[in-house]
LODO-577624 format. One record per residue: residue in three letters; x, z, y of N, C-alpha, C, O in turn. Coordinates in nm, 2 decimals. Layout:
! residues N
{code=ALA&n.x=X&n.z=Z&n.y=Y&ca.x=X&ca.z=Z&ca.y=Y&c.x=X&c.z=Z&c.y=Y&o.x=X&o.z=Z&o.y=Y}
...
! end
This chain:
! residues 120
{code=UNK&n.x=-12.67&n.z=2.74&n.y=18.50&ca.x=-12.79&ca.z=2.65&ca.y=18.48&c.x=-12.78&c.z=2.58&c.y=18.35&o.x=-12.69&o.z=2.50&o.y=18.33}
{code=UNK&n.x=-12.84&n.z=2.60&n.y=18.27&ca.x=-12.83&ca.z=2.53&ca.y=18.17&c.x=-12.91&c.z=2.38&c.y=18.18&o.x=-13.01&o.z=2.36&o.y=18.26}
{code=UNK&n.x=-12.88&n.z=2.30&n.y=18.11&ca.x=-12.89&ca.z=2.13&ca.y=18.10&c.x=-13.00&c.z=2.14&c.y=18.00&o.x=-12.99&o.z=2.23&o.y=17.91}
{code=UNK&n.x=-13.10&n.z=2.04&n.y=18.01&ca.x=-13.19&ca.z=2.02&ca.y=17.97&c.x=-13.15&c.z=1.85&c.y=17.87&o.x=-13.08&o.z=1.76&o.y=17.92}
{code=UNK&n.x=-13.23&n.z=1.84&n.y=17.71&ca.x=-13.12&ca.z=1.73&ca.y=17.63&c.x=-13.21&c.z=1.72&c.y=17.53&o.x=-13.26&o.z=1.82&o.y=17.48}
{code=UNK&n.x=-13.23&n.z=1.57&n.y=17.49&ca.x=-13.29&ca.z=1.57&ca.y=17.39&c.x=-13.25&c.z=1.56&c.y=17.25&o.x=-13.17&o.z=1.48&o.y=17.21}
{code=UNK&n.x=-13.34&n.z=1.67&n.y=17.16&ca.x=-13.23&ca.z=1.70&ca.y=17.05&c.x=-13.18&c.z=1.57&c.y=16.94&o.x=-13.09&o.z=1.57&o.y=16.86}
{code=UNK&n.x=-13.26&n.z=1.49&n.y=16.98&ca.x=-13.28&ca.z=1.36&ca.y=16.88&c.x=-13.14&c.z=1.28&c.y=16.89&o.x=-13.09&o.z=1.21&o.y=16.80}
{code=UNK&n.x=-13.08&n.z=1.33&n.y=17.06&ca.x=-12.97&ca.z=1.27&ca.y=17.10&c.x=-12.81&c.z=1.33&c.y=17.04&o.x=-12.69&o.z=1.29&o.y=17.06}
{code=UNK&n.x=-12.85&n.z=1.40&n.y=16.97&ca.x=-12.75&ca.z=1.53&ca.y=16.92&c.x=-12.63&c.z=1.45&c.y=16.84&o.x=-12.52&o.z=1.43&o.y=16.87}
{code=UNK&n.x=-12.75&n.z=1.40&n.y=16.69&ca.x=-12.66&ca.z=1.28&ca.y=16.61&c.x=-12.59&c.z=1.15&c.y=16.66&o.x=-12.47&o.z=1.11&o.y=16.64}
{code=UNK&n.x=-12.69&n.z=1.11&n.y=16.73&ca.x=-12.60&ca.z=0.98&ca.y=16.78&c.x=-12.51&c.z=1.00&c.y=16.90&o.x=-12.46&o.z=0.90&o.y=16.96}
{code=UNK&n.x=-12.50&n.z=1.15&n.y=16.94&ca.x=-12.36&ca.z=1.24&ca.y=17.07&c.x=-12.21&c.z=1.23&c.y=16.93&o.x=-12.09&o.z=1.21&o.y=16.95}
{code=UNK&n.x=-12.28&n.z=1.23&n.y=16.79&ca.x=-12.17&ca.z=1.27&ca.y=16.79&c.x=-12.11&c.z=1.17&c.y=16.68&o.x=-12.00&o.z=1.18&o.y=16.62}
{code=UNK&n.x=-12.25&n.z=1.04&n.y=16.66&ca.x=-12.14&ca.z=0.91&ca.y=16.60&c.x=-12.11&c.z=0.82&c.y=16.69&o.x=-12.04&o.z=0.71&o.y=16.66}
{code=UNK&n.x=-12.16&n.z=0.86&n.y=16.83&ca.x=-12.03&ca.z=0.79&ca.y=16.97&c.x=-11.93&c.z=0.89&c.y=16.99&o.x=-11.86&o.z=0.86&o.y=17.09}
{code=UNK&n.x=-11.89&n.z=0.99&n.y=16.94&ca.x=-11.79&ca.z=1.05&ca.y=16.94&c.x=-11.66&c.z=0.98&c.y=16.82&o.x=-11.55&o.z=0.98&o.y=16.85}
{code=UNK&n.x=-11.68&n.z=0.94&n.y=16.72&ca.x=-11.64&ca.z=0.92&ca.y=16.61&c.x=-11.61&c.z=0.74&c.y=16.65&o.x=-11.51&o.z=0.67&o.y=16.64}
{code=UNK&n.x=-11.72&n.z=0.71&n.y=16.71&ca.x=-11.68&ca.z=0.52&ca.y=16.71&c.x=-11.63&c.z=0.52&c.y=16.85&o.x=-11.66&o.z=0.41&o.y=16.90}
{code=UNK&n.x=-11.57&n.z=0.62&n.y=16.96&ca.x=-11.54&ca.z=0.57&ca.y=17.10&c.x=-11.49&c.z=0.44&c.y=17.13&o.x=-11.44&o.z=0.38&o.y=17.03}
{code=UNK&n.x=-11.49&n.z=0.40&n.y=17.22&ca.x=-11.44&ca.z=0.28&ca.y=17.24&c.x=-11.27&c.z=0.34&c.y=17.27&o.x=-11.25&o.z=0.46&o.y=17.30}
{code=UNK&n.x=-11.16&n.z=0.23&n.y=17.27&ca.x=-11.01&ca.z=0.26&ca.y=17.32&c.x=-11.01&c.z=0.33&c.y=17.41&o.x=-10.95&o.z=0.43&o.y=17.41}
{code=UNK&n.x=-11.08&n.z=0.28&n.y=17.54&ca.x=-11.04&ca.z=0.35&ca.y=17.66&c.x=-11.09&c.z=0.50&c.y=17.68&o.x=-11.03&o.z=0.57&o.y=17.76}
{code=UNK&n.x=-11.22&n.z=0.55&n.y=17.60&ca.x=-11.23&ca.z=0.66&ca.y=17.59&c.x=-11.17&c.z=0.74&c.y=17.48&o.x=-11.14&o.z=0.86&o.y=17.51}
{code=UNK&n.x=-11.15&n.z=0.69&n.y=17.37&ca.x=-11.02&ca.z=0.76&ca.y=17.30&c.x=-10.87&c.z=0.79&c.y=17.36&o.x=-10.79&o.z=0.87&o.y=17.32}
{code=UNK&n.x=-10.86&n.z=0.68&n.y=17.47&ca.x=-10.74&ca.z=0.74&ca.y=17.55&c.x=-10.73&c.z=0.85&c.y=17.69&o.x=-10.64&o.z=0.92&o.y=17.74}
{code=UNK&n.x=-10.88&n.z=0.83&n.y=17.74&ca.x=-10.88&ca.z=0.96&ca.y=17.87&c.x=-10.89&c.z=1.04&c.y=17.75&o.x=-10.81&o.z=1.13&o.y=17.76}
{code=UNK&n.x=-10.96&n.z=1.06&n.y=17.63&ca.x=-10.93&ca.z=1.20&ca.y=17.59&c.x=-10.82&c.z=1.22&c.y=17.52&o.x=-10.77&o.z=1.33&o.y=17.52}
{code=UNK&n.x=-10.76&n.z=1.15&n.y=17.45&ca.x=-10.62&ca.z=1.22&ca.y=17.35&c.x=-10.50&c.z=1.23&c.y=17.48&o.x=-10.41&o.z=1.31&o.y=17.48}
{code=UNK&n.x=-10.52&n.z=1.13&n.y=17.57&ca.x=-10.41&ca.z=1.16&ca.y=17.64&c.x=-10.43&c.z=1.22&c.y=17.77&o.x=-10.33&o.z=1.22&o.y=17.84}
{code=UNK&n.x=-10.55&n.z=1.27&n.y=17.81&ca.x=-10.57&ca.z=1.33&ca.y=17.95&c.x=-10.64&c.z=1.49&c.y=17.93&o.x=-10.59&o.z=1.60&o.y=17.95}
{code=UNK&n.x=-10.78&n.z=1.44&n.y=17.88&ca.x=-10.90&ca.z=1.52&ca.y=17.91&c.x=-10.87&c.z=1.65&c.y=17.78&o.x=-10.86&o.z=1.78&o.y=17.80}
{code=UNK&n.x=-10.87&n.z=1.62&n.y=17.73&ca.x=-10.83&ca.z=1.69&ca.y=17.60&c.x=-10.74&c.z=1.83&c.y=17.58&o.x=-10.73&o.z=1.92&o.y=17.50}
{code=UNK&n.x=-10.67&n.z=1.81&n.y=17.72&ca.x=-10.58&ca.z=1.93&ca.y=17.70&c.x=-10.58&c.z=1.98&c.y=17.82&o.x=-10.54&o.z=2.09&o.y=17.84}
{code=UNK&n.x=-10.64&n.z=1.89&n.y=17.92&ca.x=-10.69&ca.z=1.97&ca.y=18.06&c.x=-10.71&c.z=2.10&c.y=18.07&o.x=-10.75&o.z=2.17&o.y=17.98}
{code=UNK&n.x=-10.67&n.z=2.13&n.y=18.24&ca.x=-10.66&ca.z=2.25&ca.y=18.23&c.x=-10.79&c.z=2.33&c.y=18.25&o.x=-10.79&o.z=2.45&o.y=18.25}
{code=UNK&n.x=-10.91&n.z=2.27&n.y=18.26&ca.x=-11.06&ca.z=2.30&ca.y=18.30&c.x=-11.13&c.z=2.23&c.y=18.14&o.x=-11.12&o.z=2.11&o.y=18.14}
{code=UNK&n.x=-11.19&n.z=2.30&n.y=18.02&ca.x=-11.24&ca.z=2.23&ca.y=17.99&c.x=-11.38&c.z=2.12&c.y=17.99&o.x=-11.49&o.z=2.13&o.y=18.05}
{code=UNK&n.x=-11.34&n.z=2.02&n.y=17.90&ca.x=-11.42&ca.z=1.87&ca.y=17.90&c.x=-11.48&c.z=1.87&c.y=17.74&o.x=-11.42&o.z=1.89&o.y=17.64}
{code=UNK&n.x=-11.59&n.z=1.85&n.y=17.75&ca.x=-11.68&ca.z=1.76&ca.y=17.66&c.x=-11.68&c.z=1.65&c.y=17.63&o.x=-11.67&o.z=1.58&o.y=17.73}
{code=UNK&n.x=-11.68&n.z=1.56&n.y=17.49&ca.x=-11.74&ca.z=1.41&ca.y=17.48&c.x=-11.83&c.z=1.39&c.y=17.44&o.x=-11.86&o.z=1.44&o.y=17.33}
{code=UNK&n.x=-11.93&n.z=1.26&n.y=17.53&ca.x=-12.07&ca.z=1.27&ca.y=17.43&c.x=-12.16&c.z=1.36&c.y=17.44&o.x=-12.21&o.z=1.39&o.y=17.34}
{code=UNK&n.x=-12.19&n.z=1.40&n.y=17.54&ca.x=-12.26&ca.z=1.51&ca.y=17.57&c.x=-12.38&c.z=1.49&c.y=17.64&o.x=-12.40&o.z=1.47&o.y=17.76}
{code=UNK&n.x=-12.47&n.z=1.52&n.y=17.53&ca.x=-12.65&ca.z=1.48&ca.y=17.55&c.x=-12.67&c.z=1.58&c.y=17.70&o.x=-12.64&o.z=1.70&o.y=17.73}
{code=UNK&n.x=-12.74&n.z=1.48&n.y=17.77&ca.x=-12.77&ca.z=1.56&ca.y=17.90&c.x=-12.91&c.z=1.48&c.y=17.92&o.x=-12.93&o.z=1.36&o.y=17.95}
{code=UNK&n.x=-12.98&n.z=1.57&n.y=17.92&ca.x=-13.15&ca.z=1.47&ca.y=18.01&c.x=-13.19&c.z=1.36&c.y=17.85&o.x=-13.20&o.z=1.41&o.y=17.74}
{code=UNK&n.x=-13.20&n.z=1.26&n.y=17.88&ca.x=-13.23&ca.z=1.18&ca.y=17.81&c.x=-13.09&c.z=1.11&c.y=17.75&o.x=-13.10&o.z=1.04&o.y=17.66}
{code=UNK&n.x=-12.98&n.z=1.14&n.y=17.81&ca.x=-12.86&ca.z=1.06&ca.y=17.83&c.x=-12.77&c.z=1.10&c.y=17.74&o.x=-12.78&o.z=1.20&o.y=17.66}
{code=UNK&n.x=-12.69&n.z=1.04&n.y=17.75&ca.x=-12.56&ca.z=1.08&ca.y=17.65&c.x=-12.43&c.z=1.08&c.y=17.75&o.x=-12.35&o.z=0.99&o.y=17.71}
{code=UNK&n.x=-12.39&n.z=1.14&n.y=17.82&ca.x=-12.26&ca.z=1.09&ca.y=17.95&c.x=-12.12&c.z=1.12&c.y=17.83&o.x=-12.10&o.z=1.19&o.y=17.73}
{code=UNK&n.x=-12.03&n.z=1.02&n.y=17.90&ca.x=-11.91&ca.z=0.98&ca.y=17.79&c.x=-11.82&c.z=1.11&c.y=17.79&o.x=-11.77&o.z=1.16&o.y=17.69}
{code=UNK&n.x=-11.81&n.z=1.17&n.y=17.89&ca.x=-11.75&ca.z=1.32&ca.y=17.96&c.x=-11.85&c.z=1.42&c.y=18.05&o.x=-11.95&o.z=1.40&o.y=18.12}
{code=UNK&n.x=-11.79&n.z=1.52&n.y=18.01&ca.x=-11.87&ca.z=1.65&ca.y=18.12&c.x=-11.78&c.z=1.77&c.y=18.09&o.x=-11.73&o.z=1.82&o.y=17.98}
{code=UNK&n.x=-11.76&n.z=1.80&n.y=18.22&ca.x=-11.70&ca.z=1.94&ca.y=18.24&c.x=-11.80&c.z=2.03&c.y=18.34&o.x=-11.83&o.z=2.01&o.y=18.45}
{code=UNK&n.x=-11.84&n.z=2.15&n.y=18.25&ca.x=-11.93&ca.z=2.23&ca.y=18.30&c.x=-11.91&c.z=2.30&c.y=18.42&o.x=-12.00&o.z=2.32&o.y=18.50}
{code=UNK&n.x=-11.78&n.z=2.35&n.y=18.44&ca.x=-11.74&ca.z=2.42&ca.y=18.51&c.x=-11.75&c.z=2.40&c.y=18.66&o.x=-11.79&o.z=2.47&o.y=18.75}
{code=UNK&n.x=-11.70&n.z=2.24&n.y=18.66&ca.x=-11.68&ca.z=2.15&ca.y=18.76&c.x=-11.81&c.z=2.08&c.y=18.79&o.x=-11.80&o.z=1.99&o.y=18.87}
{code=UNK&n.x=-11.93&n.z=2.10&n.y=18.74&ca.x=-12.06&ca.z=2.00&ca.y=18.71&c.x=-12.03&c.z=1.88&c.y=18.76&o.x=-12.09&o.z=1.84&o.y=18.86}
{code=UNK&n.x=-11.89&n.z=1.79&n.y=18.68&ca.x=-11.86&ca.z=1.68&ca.y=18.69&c.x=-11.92&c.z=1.58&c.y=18.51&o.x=-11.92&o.z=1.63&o.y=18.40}
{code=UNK&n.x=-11.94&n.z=1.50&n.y=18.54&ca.x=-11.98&ca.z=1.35&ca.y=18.44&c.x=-11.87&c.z=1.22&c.y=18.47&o.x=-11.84&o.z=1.15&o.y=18.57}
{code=UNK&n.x=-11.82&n.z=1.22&n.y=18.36&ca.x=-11.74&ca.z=1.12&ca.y=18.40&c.x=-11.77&c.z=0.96&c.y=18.33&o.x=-11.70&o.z=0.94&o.y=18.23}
{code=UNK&n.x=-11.84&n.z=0.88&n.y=18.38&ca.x=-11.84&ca.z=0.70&ca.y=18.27&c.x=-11.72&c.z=0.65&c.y=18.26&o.x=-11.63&o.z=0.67&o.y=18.34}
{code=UNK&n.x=-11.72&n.z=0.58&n.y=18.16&ca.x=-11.64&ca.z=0.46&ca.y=18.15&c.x=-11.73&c.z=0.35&c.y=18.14&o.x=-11.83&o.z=0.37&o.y=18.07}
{code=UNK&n.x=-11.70&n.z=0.25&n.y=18.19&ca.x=-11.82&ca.z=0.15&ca.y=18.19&c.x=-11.72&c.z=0.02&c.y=18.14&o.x=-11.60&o.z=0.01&o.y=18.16}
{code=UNK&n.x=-11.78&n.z=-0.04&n.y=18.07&ca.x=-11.74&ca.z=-0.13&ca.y=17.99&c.x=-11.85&c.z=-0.29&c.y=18.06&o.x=-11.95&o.z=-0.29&o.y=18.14}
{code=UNK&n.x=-11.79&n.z=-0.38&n.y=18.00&ca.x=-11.86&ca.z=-0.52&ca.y=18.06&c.x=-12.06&c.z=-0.50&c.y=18.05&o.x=-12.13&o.z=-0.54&o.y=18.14}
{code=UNK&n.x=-12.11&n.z=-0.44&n.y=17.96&ca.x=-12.23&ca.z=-0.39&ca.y=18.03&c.x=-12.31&c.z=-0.37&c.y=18.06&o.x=-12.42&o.z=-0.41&o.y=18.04}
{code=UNK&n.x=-12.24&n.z=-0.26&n.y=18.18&ca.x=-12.27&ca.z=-0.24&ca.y=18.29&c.x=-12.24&c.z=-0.28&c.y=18.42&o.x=-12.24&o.z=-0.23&o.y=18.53}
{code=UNK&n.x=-12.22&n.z=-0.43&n.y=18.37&ca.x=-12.19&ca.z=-0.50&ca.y=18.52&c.x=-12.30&c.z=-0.60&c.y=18.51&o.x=-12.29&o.z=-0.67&o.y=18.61}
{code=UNK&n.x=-12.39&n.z=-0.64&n.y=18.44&ca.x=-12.50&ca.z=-0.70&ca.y=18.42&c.x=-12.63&c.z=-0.62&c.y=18.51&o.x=-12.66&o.z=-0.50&o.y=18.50}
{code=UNK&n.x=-12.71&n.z=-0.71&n.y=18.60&ca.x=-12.87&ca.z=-0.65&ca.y=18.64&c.x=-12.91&c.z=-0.55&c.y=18.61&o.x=-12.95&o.z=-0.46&o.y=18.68}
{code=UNK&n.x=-12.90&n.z=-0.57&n.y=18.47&ca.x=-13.01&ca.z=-0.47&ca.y=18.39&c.x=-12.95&c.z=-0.31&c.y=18.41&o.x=-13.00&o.z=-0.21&o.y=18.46}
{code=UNK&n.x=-12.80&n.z=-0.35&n.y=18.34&ca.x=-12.70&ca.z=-0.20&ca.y=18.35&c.x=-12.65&c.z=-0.13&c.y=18.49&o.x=-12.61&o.z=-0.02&o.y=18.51}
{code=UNK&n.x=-12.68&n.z=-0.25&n.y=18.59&ca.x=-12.64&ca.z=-0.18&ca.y=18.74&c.x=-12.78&c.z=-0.10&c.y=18.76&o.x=-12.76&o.z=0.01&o.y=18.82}
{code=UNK&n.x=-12.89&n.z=-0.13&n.y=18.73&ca.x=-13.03&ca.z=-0.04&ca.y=18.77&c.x=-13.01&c.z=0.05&c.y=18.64&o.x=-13.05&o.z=0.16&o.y=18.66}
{code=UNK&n.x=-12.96&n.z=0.05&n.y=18.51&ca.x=-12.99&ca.z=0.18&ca.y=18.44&c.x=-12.89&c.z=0.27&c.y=18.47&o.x=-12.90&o.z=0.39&o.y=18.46}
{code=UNK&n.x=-12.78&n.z=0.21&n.y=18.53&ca.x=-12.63&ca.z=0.32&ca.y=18.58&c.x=-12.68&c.z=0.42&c.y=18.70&o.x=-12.65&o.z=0.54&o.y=18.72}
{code=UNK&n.x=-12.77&n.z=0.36&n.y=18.76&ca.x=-12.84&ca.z=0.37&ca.y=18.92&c.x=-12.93&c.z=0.51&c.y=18.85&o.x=-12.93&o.z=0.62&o.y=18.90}
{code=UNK&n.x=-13.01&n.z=0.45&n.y=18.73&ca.x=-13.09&ca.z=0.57&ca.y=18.72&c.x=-13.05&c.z=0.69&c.y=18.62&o.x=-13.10&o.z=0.80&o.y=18.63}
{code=UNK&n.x=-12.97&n.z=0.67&n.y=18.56&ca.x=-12.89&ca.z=0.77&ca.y=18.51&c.x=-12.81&c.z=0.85&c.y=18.61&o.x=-12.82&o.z=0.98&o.y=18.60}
{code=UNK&n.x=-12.74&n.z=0.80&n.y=18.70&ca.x=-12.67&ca.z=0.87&ca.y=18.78&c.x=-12.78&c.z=0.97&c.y=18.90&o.x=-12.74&o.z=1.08&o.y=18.94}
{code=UNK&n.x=-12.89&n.z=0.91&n.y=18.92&ca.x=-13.03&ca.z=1.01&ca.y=19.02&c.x=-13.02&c.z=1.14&c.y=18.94&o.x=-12.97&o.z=1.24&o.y=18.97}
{code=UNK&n.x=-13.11&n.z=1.07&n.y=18.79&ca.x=-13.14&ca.z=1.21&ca.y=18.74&c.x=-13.03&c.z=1.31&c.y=18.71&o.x=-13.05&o.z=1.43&o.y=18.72}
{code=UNK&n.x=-12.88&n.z=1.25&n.y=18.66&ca.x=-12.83&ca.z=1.36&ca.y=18.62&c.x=-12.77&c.z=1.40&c.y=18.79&o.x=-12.72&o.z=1.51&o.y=18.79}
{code=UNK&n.x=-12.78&n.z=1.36&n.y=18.87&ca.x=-12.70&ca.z=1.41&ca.y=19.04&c.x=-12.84&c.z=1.52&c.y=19.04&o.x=-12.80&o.z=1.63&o.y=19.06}
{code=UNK&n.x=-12.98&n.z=1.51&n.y=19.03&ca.x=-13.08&ca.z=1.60&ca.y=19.04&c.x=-13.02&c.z=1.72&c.y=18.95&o.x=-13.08&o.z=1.82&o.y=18.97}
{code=UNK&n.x=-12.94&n.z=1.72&n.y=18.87&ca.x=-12.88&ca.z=1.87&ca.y=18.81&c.x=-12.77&c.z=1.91&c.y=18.89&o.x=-12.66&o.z=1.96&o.y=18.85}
{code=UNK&n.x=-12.80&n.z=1.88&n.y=18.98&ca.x=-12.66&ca.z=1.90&ca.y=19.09&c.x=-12.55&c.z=1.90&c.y=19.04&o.x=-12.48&o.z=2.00&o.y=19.05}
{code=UNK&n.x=-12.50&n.z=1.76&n.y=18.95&ca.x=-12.36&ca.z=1.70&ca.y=18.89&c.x=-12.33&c.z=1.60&c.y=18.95&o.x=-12.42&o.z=1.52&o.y=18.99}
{code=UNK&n.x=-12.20&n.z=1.59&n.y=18.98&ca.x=-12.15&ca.z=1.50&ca.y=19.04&c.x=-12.09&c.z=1.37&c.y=18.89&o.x=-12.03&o.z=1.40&o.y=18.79}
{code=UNK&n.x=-12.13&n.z=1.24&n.y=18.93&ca.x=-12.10&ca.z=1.12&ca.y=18.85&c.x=-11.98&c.z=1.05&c.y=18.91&o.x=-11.98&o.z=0.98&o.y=19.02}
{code=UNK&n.x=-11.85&n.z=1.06&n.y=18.80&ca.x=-11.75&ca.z=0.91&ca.y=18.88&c.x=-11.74&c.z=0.86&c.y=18.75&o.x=-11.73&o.z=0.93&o.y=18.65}
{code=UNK&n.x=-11.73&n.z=0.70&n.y=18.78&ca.x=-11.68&ca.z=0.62&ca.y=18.64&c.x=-11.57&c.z=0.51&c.y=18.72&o.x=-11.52&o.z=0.47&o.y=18.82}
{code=UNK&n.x=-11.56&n.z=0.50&n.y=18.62&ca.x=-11.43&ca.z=0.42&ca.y=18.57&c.x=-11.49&c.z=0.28&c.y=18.49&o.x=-11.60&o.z=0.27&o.y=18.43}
{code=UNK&n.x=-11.40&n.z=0.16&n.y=18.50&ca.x=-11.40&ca.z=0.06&ca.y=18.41&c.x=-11.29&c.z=0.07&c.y=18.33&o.x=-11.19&o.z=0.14&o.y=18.36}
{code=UNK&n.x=-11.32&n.z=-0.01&n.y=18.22&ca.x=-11.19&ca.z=-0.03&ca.y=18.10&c.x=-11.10&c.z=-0.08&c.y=18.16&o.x=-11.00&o.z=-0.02&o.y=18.14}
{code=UNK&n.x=-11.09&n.z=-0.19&n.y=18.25&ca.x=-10.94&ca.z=-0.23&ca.y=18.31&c.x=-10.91&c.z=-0.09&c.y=18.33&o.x=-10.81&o.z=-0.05&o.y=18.27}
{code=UNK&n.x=-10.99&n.z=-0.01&n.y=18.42&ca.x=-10.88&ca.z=0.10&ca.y=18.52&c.x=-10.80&c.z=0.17&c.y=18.44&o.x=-10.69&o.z=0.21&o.y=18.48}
{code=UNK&n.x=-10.86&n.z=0.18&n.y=18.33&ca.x=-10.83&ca.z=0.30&ca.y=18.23&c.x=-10.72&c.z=0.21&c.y=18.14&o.x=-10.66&o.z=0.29&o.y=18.08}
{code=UNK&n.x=-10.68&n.z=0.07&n.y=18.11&ca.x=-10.63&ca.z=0.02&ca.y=18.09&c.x=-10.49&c.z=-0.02&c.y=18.16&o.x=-10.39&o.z=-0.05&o.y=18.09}
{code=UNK&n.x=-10.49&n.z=-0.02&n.y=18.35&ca.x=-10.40&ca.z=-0.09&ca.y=18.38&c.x=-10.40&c.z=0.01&c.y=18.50&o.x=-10.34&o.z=-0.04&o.y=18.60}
{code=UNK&n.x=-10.46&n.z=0.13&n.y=18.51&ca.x=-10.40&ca.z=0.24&ca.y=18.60&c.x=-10.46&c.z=0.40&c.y=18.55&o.x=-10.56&o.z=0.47&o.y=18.58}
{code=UNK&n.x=-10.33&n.z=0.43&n.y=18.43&ca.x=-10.45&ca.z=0.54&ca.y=18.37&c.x=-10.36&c.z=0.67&c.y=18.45&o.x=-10.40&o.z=0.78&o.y=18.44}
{code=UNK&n.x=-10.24&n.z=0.65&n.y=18.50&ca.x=-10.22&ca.z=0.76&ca.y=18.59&c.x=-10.28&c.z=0.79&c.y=18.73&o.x=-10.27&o.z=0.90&o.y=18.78}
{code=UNK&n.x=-10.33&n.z=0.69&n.y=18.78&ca.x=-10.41&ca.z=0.66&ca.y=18.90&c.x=-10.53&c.z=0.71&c.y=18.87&o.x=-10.58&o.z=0.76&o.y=18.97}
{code=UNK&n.x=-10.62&n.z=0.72&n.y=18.74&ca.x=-10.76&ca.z=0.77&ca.y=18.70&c.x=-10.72&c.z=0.95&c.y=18.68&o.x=-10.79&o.z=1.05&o.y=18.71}
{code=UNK&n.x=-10.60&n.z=0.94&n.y=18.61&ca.x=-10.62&ca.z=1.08&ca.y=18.59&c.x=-10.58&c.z=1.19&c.y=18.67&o.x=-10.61&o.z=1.31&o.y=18.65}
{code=UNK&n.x=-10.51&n.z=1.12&n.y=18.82&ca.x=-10.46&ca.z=1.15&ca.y=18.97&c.x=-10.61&c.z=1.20&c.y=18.97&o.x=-10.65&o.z=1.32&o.y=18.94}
{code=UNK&n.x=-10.69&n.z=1.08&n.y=19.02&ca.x=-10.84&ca.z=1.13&ca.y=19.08&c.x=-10.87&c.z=1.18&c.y=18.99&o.x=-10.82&o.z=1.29&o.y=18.99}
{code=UNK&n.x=-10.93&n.z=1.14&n.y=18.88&ca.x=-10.99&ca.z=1.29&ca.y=18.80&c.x=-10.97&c.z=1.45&c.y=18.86&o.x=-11.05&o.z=1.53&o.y=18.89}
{code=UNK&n.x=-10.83&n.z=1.46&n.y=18.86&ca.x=-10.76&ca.z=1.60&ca.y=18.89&c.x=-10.78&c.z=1.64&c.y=19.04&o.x=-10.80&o.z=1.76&o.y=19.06}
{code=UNK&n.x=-10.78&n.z=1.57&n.y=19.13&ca.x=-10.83&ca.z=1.56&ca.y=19.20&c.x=-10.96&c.z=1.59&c.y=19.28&o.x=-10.98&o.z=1.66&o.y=19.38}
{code=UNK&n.x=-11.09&n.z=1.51&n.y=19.17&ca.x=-11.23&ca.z=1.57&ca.y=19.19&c.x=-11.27&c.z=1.73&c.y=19.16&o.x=-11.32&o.z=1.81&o.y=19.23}
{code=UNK&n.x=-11.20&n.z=1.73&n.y=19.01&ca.x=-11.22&ca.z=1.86&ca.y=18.97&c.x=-11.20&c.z=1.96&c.y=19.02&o.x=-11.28&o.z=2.05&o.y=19.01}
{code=UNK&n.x=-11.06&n.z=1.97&n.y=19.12&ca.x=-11.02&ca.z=2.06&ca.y=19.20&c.x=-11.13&c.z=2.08&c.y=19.33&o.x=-11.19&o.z=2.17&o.y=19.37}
{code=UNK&n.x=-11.13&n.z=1.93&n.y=19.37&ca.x=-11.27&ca.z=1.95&ca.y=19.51&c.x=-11.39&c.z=2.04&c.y=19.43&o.x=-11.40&o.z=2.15&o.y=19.48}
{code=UNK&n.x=-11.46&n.z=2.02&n.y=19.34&ca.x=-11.55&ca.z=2.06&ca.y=19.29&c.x=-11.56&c.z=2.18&c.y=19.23&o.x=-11.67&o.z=2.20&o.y=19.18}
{code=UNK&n.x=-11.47&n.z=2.26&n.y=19.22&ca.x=-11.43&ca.z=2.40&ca.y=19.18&c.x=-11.46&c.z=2.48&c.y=19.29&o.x=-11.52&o.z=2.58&o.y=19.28}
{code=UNK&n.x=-11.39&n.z=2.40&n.y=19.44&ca.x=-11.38&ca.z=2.47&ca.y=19.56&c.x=-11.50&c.z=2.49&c.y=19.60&o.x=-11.52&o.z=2.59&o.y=19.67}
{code=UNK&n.x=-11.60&n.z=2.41&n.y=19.56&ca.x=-11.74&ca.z=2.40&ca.y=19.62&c.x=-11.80&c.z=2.50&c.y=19.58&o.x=-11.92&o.z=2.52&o.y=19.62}
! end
């Protein structure tokens, strides 16, 4: 199935690739990156831009940063996560602490999902 993406989103997929924040420069140099399923960053999906995606697994992975703990960002997380679950992808995020102060515990689950979602 191919994903549906707006091409406008293409440039700015790939100068949030270039400016990531720490915690996503660390799931990928030190996790996602050499995984044994490949992973995407920045990857225009729908209207969206999700921080991770692995096709294979039709997993999306956030990191959510302070935010998305605000009103506003708990209803856009809400609707971001409908439409892209309507591409029958599954969404897990993370916060910067987690990825901060349990990054073998995140990449446990990660490894984890992926596997469930292979099986499916």
């Amino acid at each position: 199935m191919s994903l549906d993406y707006n091409k406008k989103n293409i440039i700015l997929a790939q100068n949030n690739r270039k400016n990531a924040t720490p915690q996503e420069n660390h799931l990928w140099y030190d996790f996602l990156s050499k995984y044994k399923v490949r992973f995407q960053r920045q990857k225009a999906i729908d209207e969206f831009i999700v921080d991770f995606y692995c096709c294979k697994a039709k997993l999306v992975i956030e990191i959510d940063g302070s935010q998305h703990y605000t009103e506003s960002g708990i209803q856009q997380d809400e609707f971001r996560t409908e439409i892209l679950e309507g591409y029958g992808l599954r969404v897990i995020r993370f916060t910067n602490h987690q990825i901060d102060h349990n990054f073998r515990g995140v990449c446990e689950y990660i490894d984890s999902v992926v596997t469930a979602c292979m099986k499916s």
